[in-house]
N, C-alpha and C positions, 0 to 999 in steps of 0.2 A: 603572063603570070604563071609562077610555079604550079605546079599540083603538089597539094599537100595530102601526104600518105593517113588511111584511117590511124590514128595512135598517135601521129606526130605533131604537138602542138608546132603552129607556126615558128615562137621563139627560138625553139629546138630547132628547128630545119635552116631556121637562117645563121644558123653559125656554124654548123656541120658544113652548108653548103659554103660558106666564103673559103671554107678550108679546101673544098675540093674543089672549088673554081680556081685556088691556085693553084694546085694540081693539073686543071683542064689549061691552062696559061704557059705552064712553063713544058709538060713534057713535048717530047719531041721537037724542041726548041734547043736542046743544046750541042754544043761544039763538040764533034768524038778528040778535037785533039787539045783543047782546053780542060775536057774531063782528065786528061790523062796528067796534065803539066797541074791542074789543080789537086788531082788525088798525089802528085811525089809530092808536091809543096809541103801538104797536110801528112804529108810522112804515111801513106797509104793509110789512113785512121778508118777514113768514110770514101761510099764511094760518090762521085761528084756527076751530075747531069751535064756541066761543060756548062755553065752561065756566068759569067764573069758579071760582076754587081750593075755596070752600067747597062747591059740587056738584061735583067732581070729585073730591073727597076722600070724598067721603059715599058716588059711586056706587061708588068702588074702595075702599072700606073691609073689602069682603072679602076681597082680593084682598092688602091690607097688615097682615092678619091673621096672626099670629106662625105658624100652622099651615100658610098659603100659602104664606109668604113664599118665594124660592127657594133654593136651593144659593147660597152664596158665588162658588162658582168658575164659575158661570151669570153673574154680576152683568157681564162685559163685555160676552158675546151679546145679554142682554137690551137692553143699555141703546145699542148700537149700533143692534139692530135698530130699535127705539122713536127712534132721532134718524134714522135713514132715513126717517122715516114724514114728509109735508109739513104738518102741520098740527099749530103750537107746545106745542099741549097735550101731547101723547107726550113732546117734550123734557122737559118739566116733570114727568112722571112720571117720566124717567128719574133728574132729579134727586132727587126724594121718593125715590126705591129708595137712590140711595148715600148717604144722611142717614144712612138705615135699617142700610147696612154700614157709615159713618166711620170707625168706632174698630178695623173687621177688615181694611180696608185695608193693603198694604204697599206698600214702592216699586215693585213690578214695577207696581204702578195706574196709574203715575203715566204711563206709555206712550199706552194707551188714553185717558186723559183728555186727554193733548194732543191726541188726535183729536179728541174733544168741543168741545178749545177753539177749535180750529181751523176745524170743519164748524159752519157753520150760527151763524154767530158772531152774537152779539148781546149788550150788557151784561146783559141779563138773565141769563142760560146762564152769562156768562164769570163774572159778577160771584159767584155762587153758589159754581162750580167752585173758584172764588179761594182766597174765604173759608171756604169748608168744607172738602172733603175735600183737597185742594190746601195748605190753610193748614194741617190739623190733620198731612201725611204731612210738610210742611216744619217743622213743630213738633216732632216725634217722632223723624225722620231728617235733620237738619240737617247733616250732613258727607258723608253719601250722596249725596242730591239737589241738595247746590252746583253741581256741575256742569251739575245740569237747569237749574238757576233762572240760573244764568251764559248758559246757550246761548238762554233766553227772552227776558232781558234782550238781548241784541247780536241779538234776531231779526228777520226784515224783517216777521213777523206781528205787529201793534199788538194783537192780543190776549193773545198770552202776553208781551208789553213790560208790559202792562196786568195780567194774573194777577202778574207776580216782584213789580211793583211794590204792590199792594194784600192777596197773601197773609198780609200778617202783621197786616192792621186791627185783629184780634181778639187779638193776642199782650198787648198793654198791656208789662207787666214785662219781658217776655220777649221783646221785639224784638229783633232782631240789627239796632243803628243802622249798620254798615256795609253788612249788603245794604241797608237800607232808604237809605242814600245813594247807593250806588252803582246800584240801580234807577231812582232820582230821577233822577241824574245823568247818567244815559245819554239820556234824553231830555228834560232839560229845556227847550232850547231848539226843541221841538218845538211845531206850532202845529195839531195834530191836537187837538182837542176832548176823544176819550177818553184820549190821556197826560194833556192836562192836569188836567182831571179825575178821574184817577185818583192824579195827586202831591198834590195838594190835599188829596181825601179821605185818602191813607195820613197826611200829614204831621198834618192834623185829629184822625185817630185817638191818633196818637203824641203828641200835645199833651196829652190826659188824661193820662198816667201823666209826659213831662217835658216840659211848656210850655218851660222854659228855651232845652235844644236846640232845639227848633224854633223858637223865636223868632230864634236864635241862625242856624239855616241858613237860614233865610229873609231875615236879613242878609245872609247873608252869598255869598247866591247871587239875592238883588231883582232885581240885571239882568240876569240870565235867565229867570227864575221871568215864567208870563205872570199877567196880573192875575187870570186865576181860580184859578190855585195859592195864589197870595198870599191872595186872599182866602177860597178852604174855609182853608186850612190856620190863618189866626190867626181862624179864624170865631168862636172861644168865648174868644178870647184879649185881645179891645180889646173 
């Protein structure tokens, strides 16, 4: 049994501690020549402990064990603390923990995650954030969170321009084609690599469920659209 410090209620100690049990898990565990192939991948951003996901899932498999896992209402302390830490792996645990709560998220998450999207930005982190738990609370709270996804879109940060715009990859049926125009459209004539990249792929995504429309917007906005919007987005289409 732990010793708990005078001052520190229990509930405190046990979500400080799941954080720095992963910490006690992974260091001195990784590969010096994976960290090196991992940090060019990442374009030298962060620097990397050398754990490629299937050992790092293996060494913290106790620790994502239904009996460890923590308190819910732990899940922002943790995963703050875990993106303060400099070395990319902790980011990437912190995502593996909110997979693990998706569906018990509500809007008040959606605060802290734009810290998430904001610290430590890299598509890797954002792209996740996006698509998952981001995509599933704009899925579920849709007339709530307009306002988040409005104030993302018009923001001076290219990553949450980049989250309003690719949140809904995964919607298919269920897209809402007016944000997903008016995300496009805010930045289409932008010459930043991750917007366009990121209108491409949403528009690619929304082409499996109606080809037509996108065929159709991609008309009908070609001289703005730069040629790598153009080409993810009819990439399965000619």
């Amino acid at each position: 049994m732990e010793m708990v410090k005078v001052g520190e209620a229990p509930s405190q100690l046990r979500h400080i501690t799941w954080a720095e049990e992963v910490v006690h898990a992974l260091q001195g565990q990784g590969i010096e020549a994976d960290s090196r192939t991992m940090e060019a991948y990442m374009k030298n951003q962060f620097p990397f402990l050398g754990l490629k996901k299937p050992l790092r899932s293996t060494l913290l498999k106790p620790l994502f064990s239904t009996e460890n896992l923590p308190e819910k209402h732990h899940l922002e302390s943790i995963c703050r603390a875990l993106w303060a830490l400099p070395e990319r792996e902790y980011q990437m645990v912190a995502l593996d923990l909110i997979r693990k709560f998706e569906r018990r998220l509500t809007p008040k998450d959606l605060s802290w995650m734009e810290h998430l999207i904001r610290e430590k930005s890299w598509w890797d982190s954002v792209d996740f954030l996006a698509t998952h738990p981001v995509g599933f609370l704009v899925e579920r709270y849709p007339e709530e969170l307009g306002p988040w996804l409005d104030s993302w879109i018009t923001s001076d940060d290219l990553w949450l321009n980049r989250t309003a715009i690719i949140c809904q990859v995964l919607y298919r049926q269920k897209t809402d084609k007016d944000l997903l125009r008016r995300a496009i459209c805010a930045h289409i004539r932008s010459t930043e690599f991750f917007h366009r990249k990121a209108i491409g792929w949403a528009l690619r995504a929304y082409a499996q469920q109606d080809p037509e429309w996108v065929r159709n917007f991609v008309e009908e906005h070609r001289s703005a659209l730069s040629g790598l919007s153009v080409r993810e987005a009819l990439k399965h289409l000619e």
